[in-house]
DSSP file (Angstrom, degrees, kcal/mol; ACC not computed):
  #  RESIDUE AA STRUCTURE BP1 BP2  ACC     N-H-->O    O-->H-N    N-H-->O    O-->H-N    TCO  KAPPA ALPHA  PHI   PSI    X-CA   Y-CA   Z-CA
    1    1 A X              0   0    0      0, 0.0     2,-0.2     0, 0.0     0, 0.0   0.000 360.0 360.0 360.0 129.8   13.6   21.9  -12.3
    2    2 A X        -     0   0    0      1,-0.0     2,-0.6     0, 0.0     0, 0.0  -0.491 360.0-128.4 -33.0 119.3   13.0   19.7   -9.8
    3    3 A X        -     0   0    0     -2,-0.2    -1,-0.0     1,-0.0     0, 0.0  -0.826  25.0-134.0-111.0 109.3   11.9   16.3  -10.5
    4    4 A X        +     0   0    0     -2,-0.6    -1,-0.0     1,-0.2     3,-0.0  -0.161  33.5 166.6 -30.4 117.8    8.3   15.6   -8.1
    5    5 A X    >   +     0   0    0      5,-0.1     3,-1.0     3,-0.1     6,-0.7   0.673  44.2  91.0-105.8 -32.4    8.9   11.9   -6.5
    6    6 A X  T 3  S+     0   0    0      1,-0.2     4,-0.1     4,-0.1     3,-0.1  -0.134  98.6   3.4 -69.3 173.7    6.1   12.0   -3.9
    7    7 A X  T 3  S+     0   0    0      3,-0.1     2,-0.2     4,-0.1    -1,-0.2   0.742 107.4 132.9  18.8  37.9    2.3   10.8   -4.4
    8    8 A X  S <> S-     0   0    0     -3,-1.0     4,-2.2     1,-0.1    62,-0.1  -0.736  79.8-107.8 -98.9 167.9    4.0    9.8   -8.0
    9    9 A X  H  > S+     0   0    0      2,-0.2     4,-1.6    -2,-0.2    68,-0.1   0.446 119.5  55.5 -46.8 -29.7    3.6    6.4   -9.8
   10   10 A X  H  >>S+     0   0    0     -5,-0.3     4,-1.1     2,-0.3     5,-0.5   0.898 114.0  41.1-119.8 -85.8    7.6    5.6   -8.8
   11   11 A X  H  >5S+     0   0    0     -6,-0.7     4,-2.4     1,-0.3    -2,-0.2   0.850 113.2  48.5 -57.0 -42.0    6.8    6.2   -5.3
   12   12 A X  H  X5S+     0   0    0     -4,-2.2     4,-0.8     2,-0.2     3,-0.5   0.997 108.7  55.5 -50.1 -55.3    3.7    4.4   -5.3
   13   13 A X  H >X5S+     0   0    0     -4,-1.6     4,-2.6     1,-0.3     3,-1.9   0.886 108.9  53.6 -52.0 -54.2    5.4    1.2   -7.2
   14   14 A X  H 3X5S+     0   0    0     -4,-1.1     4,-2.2     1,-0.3    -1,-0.3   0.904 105.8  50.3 -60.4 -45.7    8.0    1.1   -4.3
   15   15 A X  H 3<<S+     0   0    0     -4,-2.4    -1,-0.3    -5,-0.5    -2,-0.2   0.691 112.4  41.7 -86.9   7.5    5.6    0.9   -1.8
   16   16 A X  H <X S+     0   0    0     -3,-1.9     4,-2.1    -4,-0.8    -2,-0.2   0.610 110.6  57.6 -98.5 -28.2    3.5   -1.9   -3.1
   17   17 A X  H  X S+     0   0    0     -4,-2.6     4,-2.2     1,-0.2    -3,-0.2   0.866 108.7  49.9 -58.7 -32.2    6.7   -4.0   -4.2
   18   18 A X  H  X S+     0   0    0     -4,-2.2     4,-2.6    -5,-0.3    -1,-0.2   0.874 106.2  55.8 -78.8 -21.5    7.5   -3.7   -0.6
   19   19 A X  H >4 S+     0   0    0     -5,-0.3     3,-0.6     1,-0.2    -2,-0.2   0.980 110.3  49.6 -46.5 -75.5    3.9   -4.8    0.2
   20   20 A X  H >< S+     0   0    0     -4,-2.1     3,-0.6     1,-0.2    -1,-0.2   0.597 103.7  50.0  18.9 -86.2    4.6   -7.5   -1.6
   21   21 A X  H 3< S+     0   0    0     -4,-2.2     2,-0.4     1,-0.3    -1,-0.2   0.871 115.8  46.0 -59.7 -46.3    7.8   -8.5   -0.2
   22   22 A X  T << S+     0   0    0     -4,-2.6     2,-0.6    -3,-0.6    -1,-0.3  -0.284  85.9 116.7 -85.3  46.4    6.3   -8.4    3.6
   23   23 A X    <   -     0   0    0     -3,-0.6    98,-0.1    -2,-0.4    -1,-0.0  -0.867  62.9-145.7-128.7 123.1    3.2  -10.0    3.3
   24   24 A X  S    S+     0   0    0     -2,-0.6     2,-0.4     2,-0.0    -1,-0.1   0.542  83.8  83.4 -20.2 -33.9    2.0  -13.0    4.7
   25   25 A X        -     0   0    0      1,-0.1    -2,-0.2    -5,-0.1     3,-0.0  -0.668  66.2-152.1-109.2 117.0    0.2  -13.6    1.7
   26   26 A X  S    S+     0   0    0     -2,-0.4    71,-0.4     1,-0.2     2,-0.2   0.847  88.8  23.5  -9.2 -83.5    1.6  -15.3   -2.0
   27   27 A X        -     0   0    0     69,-0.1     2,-0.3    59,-0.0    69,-0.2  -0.658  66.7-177.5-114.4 156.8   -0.7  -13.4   -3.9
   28   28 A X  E     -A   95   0A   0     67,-2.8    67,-1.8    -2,-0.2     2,-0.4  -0.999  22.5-133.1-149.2 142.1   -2.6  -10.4   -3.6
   29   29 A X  E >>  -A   94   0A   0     -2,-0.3     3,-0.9    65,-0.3     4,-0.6  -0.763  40.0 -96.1-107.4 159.3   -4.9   -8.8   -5.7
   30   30 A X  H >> S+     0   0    0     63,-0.7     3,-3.6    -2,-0.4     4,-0.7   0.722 116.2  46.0 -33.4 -84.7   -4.6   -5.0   -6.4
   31   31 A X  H 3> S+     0   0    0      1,-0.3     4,-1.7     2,-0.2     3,-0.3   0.596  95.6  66.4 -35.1 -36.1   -6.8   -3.8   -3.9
   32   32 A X  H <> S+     0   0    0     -3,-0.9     4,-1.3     1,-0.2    -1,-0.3   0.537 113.2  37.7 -44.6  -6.6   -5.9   -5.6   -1.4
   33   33 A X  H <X S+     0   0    0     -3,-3.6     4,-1.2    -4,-0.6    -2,-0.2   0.683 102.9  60.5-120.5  -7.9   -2.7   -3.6   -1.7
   34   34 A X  H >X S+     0   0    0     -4,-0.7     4,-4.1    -3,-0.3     3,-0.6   0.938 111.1  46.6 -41.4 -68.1   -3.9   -0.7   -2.5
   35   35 A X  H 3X S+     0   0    0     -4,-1.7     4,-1.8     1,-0.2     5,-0.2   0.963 113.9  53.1 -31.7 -68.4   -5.8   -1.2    1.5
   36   36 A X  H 3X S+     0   0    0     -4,-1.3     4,-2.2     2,-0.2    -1,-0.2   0.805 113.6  36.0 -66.7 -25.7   -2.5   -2.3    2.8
   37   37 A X  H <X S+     0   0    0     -4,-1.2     4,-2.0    -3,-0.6    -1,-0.2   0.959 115.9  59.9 -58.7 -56.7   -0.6    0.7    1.6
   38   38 A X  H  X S+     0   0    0     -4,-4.1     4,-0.8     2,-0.2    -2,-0.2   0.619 113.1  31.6 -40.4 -33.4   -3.5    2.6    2.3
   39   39 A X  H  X S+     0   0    0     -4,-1.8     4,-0.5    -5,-0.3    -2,-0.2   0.892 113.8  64.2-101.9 -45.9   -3.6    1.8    6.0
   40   40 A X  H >< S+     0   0    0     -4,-2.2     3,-0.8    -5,-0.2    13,-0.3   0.867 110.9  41.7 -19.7 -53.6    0.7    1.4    6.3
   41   41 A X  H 3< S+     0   0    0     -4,-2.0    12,-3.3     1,-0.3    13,-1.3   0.813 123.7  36.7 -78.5 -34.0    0.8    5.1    5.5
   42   42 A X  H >< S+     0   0    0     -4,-0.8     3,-1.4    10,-0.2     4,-0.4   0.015  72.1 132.1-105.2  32.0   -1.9    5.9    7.5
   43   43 A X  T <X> +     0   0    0     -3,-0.8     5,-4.1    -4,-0.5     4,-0.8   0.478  67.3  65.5 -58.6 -19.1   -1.5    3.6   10.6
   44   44 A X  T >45S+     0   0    0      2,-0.3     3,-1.5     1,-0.3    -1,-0.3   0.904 101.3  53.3 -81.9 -50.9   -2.0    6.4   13.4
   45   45 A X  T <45S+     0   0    0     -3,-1.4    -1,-0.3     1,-0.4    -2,-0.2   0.541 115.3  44.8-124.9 -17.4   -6.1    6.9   11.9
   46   46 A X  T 345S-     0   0    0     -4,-0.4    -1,-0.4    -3,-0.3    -2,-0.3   0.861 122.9-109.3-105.2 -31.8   -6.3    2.6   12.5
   47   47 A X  T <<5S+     0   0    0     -3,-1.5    -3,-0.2    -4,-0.8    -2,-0.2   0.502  87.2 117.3  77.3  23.7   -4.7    2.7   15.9
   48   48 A X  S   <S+     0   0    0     -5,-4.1    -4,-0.2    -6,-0.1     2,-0.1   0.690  74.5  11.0 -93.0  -7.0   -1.4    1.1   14.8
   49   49 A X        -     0   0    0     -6,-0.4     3,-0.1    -5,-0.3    -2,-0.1  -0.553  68.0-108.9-131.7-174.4    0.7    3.7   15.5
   50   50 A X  S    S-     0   0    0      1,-0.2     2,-0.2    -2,-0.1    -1,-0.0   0.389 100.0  -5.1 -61.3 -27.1    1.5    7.2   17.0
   51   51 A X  S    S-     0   0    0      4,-0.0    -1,-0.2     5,-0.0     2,-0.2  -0.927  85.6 -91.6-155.9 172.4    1.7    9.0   14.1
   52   52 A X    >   -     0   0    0     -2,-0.2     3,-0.8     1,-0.2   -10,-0.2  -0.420  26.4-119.3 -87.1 175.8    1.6    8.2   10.3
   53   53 A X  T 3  S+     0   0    0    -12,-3.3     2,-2.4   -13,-0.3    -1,-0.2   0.931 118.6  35.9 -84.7 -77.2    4.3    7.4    7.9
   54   54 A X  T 3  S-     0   0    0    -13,-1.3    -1,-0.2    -3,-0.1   -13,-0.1   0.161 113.5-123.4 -75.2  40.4    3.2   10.8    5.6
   55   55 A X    <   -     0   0    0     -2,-2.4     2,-0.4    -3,-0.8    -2,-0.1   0.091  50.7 -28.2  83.9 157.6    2.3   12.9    8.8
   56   56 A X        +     0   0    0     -4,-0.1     2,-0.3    -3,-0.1    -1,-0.1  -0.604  59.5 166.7 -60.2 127.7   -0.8   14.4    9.4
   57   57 A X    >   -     0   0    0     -2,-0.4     3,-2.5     1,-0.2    -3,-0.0  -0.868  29.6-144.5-156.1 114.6   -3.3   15.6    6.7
   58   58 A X  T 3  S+     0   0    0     -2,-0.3     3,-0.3     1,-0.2    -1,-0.2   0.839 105.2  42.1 -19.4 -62.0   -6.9   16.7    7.0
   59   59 A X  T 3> S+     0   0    0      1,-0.2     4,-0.8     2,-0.1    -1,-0.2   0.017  76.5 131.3-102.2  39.7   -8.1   15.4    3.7
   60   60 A X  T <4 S+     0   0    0     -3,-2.5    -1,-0.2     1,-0.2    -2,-0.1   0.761  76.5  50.5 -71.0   8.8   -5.9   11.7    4.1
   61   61 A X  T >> S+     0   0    0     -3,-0.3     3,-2.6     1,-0.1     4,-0.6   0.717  98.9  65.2-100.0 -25.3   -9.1    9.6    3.1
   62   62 A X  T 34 S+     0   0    0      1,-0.3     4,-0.2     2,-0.1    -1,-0.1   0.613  98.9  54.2 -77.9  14.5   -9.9   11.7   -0.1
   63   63 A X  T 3X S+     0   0    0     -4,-0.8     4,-2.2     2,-0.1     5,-0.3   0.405  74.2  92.9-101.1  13.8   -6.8   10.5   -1.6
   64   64 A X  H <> S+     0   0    0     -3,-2.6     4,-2.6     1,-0.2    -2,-0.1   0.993  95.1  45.0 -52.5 -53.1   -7.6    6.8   -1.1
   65   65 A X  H  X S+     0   0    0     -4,-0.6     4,-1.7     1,-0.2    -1,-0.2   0.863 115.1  49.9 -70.7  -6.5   -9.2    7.2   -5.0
   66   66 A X  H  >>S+     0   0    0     -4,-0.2     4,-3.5     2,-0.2     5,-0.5   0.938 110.5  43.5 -55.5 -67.1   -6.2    9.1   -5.9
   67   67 A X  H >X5S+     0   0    0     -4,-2.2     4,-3.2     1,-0.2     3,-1.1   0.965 107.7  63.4 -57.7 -51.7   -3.9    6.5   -4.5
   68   68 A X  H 3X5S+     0   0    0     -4,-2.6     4,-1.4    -5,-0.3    -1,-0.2   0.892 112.5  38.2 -41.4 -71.0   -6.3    3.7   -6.3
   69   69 A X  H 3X5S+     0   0    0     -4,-1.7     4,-1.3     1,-0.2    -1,-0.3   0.758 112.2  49.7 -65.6 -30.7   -5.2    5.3   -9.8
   70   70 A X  H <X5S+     0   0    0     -4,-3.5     4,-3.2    -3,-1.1    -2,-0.2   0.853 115.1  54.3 -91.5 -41.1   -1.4    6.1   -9.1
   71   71 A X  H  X<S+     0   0    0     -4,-3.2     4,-2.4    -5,-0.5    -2,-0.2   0.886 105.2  53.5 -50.1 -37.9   -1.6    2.0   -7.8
   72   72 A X  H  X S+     0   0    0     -4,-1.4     4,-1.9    -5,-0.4     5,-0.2   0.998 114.0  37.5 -69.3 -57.2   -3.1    0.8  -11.2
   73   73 A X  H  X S+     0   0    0     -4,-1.3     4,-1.4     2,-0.2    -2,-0.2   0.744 115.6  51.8 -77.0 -27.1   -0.5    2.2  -13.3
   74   74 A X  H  X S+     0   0    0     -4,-3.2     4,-4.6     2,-0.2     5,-0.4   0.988 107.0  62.1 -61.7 -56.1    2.6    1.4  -10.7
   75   75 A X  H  X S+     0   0    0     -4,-2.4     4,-1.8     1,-0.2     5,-0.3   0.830 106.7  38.7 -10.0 -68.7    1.1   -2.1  -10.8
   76   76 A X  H  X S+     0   0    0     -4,-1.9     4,-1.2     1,-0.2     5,-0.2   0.782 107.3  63.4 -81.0 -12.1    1.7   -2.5  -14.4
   77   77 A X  H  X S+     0   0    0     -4,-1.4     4,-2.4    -5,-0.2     5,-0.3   0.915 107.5  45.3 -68.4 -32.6    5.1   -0.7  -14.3
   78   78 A X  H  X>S+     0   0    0     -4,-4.6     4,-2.6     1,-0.2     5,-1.7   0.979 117.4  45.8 -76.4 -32.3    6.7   -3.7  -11.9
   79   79 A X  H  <5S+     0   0    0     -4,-1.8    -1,-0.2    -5,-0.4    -2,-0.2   0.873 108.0  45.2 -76.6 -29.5    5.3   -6.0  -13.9
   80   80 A X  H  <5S+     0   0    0     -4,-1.2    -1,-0.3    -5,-0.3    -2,-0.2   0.905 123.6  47.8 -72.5 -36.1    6.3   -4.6  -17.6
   81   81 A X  H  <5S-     0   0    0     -4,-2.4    -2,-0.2    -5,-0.2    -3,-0.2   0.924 116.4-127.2 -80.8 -28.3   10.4   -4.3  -15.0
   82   82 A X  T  <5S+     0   0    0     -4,-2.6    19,-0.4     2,-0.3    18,-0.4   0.554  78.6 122.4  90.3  20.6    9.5   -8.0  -13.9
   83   83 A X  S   <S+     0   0    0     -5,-1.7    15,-2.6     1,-0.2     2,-0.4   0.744  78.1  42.2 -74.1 -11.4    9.7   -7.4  -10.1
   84   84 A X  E    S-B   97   0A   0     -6,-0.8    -2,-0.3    13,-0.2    13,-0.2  -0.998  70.8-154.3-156.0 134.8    6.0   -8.7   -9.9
   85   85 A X  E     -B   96   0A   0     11,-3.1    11,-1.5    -2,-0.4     2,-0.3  -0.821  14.0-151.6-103.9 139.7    4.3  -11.7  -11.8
   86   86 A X  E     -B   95   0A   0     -2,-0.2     2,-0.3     9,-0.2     9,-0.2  -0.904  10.9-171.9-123.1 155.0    0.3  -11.5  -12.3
   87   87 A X  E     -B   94   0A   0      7,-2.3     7,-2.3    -2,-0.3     2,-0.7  -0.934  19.3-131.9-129.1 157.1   -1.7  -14.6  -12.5
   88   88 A X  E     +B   93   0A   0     -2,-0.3     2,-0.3     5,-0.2     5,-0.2  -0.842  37.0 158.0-102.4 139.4   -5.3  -14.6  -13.5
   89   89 A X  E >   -B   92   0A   0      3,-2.0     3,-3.9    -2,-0.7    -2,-0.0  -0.962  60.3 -71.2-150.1 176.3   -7.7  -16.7  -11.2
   90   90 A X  T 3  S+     0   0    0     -2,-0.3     3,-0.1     1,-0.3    -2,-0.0   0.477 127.9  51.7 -35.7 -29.2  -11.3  -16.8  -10.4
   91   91 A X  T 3  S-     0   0    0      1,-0.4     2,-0.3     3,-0.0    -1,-0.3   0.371 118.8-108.2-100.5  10.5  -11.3  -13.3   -8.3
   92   92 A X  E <  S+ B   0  89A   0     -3,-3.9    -3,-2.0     2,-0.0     2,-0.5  -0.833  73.1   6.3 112.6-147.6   -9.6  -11.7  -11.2
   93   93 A X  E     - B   0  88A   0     -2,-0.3   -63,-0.7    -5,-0.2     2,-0.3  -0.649  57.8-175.1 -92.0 120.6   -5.8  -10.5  -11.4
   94   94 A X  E     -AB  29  87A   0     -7,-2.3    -7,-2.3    -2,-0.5   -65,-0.3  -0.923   7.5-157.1-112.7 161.3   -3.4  -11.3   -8.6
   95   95 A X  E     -AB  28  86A   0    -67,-1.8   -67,-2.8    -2,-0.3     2,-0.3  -0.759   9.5-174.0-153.6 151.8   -0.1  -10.1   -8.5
   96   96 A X  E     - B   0  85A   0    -11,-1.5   -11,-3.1    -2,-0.2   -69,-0.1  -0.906  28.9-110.9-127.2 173.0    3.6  -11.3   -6.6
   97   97 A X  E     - B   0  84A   0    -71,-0.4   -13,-0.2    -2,-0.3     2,-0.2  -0.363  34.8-155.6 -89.8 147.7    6.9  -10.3   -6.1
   98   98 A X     >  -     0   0    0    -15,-2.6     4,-2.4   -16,-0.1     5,-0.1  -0.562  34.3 -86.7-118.6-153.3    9.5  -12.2   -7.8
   99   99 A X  H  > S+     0   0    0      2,-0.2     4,-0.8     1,-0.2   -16,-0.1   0.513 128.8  45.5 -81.9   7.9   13.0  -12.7   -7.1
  100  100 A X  H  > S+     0   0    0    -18,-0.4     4,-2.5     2,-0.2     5,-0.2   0.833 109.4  55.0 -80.1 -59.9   14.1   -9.9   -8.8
  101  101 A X  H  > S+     0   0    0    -19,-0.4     4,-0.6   -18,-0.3    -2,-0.2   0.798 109.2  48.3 -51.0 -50.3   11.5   -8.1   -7.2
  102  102 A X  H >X S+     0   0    0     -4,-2.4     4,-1.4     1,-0.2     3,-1.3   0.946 112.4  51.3 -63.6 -48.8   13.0   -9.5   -3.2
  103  103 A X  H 3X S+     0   0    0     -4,-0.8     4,-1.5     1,-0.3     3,-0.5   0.919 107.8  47.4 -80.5 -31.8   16.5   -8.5   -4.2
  104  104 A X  H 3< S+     0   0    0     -4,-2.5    -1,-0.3     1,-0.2     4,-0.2   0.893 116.2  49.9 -74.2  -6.4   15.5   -5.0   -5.3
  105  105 A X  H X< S+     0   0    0     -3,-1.3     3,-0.5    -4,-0.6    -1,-0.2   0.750 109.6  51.2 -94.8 -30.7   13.6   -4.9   -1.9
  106  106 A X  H 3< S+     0   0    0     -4,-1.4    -1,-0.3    -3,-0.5    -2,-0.2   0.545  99.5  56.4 -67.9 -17.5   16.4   -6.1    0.0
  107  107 A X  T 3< S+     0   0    0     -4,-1.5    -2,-0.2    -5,-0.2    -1,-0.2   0.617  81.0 110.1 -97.7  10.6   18.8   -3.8   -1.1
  108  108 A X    <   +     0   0    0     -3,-0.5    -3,-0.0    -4,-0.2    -4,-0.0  -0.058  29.2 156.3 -28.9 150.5   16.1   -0.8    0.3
  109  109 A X        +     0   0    0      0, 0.0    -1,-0.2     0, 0.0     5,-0.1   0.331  22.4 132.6-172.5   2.9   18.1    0.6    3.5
  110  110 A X     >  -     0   0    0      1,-0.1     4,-1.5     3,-0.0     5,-0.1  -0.096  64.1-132.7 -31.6 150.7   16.2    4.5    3.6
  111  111 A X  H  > S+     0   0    0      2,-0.2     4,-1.5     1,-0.1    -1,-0.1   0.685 117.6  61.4 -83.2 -10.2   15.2    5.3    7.0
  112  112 A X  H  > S+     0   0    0      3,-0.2     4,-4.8     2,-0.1     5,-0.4   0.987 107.7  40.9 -73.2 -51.8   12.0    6.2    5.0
  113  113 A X  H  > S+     0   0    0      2,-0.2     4,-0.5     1,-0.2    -2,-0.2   0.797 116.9  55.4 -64.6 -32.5   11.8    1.9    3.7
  114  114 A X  H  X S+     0   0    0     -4,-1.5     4,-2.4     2,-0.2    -1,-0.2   0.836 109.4  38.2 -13.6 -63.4   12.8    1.3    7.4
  115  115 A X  H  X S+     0   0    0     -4,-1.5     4,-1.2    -3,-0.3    -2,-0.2   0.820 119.3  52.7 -77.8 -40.9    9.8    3.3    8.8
  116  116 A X  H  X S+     0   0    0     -4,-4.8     4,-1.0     2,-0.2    -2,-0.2   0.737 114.4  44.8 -67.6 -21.2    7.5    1.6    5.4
  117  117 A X  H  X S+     0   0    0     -4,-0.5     4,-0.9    -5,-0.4     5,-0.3   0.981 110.3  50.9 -90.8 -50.6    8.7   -1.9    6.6
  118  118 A X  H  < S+     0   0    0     -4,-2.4     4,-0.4     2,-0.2    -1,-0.2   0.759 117.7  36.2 -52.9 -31.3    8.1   -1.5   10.2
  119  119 A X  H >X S+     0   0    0     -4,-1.2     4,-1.7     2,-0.1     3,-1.4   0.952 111.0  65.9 -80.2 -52.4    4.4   -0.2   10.0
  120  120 A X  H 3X S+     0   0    0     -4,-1.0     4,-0.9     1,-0.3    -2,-0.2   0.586 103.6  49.5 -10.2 -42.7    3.9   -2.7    6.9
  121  121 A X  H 3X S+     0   0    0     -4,-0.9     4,-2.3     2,-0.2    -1,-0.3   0.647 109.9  43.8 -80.2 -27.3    4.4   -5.4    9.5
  122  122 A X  H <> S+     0   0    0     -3,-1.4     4,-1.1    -4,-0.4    -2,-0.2   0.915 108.6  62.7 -89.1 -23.2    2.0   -4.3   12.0
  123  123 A X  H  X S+     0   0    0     -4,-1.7     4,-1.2     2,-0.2    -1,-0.2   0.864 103.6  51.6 -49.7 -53.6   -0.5   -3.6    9.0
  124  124 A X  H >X S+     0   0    0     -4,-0.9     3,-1.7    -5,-0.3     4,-1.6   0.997 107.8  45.1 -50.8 -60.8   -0.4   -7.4    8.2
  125  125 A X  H 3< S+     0   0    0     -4,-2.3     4,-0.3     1,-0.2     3,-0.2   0.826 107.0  63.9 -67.3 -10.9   -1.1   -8.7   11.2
  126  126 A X  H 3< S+     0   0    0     -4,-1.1    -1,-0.2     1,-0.2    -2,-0.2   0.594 122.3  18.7 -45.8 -33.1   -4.1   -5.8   11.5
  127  127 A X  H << S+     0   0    0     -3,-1.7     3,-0.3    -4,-1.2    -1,-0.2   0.549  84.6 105.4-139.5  14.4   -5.8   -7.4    8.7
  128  128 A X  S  < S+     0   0    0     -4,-1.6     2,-0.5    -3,-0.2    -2,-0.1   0.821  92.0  43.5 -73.3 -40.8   -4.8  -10.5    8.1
  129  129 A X  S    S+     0   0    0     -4,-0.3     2,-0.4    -5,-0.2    -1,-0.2  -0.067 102.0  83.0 -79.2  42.2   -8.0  -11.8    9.5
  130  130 A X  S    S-     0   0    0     -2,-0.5     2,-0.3    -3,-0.3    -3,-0.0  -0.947  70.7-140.5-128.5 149.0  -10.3   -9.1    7.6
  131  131 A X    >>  -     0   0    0     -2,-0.4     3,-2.2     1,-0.0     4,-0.6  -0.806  34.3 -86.7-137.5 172.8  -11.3   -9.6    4.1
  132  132 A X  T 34 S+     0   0    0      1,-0.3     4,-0.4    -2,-0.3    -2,-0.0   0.360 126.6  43.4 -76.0  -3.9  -11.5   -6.4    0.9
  133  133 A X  T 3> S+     0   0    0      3,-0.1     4,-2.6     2,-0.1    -1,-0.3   0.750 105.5  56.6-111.0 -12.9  -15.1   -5.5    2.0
  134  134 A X  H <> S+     0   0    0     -3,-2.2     4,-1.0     2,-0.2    -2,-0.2   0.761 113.9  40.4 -98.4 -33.4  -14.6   -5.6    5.4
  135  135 A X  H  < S+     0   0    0     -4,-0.6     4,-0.2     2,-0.2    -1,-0.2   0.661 106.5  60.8 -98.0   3.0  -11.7   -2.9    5.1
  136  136 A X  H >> S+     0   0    0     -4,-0.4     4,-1.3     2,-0.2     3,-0.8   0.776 102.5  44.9 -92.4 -31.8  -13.0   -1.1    3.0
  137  137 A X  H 3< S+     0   0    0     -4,-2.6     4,-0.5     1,-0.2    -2,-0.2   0.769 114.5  59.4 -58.2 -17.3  -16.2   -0.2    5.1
  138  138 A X  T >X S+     0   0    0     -4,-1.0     4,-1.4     2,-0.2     3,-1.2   0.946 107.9  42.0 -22.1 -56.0  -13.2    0.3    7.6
  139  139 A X  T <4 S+     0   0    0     -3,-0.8    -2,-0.2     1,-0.3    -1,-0.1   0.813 114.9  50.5 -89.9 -46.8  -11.9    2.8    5.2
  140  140 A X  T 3< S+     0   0    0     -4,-1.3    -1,-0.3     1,-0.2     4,-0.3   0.284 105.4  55.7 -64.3 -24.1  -15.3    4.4    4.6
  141  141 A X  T <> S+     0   0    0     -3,-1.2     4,-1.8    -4,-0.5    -2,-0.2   0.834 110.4  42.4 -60.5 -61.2  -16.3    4.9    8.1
  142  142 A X  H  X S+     0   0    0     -4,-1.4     4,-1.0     1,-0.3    -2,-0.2   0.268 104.4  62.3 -76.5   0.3  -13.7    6.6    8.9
  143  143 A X  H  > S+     0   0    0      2,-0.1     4,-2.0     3,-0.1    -1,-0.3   0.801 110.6  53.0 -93.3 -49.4  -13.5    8.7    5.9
  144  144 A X  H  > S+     0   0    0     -4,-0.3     4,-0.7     1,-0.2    -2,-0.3   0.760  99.2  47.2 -39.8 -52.3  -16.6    9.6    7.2
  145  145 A X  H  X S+     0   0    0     -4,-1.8     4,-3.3     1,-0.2    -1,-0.2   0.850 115.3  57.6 -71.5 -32.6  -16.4   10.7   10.6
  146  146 A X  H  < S+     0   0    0     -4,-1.0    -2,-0.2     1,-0.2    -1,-0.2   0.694 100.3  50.2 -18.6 -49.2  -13.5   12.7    9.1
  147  147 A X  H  < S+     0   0    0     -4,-2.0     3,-0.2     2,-0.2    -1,-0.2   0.780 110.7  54.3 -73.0 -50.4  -15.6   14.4    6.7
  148  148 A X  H  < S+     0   0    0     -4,-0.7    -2,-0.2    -5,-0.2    -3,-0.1   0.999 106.0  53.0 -62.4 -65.0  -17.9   15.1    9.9
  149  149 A X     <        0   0    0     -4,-3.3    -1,-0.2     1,-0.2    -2,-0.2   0.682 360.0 360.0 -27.1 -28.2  -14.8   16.8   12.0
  150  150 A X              0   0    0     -3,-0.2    -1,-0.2    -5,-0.2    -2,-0.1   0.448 360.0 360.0 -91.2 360.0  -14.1   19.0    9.4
């Protein structure tokens, strides 16, 4: 048997420890990286790209709550392995990489973690001036007019 890796928990965790690693930002709170993954994967649907990192797919906004669940549980897997420290503050739980967490991130070298790092980058500076409600009616629009196409 064949062991599933995609849309799994282990594939999610890898691509939010590499959020992590690339991001302007300290701290982050889950959603906000759930959003950044979310838009990394899908960069072509924001204008960041030519294509997405997973390709083309009709229904890529109805997994956002998909992605939202597989995120919760990755979350707590880096943190129980100790690549990522959560701190509590005032907007709730925010999460960083630690140094464990940067060396596993450096020794990535897939053309897939290549392709994740390079859109990753162009994803920050896409939203670095945008705050969690503002990209999520982004998210929500666009789910929409989707929804319309169909």
């Amino acid at each position: 048997m064949i062991n599933r890796i995609f849309n799994t928990t282990f594939e999610t965790s890898i691509r939010l420890l590499l959020n992590l690693y690339l991001s302007n930002k300290k701290y982050q709170t889950l959603e906000e990286l759930i959003i950044s993954d979310f838009i990394t994967i899908r960069s072509n649907e924001f204008g960041l790209s030519d294509s997405n990192l997973h390709g083309v797919n009709d229904f890529a906004f109805s997994e956002f709550p998909r992605r939202r669940e597989l995120a919760k549980e990755a979350i707590k897997r880096l943190v129980l392995k100790k690549l990522v420290e959560v701190k509590a503050s005032n907007g709730g739980l925010k999460y960083s990489i630690t140094d464990l967490g940067v060396s596993v991130c450096k020794s990535f070298s897939s053309d897939y973690a290549k392709e994740y790092k390079y859109y990753s980058k162009k994803t920050n500076s896409f939203i670095e001036d945008k705050d969690e409600i503002e990209l999520l009616e982004m998210i929500t629009t666009k789910a929409t007019v989707a929804l319309r196409e169909e």
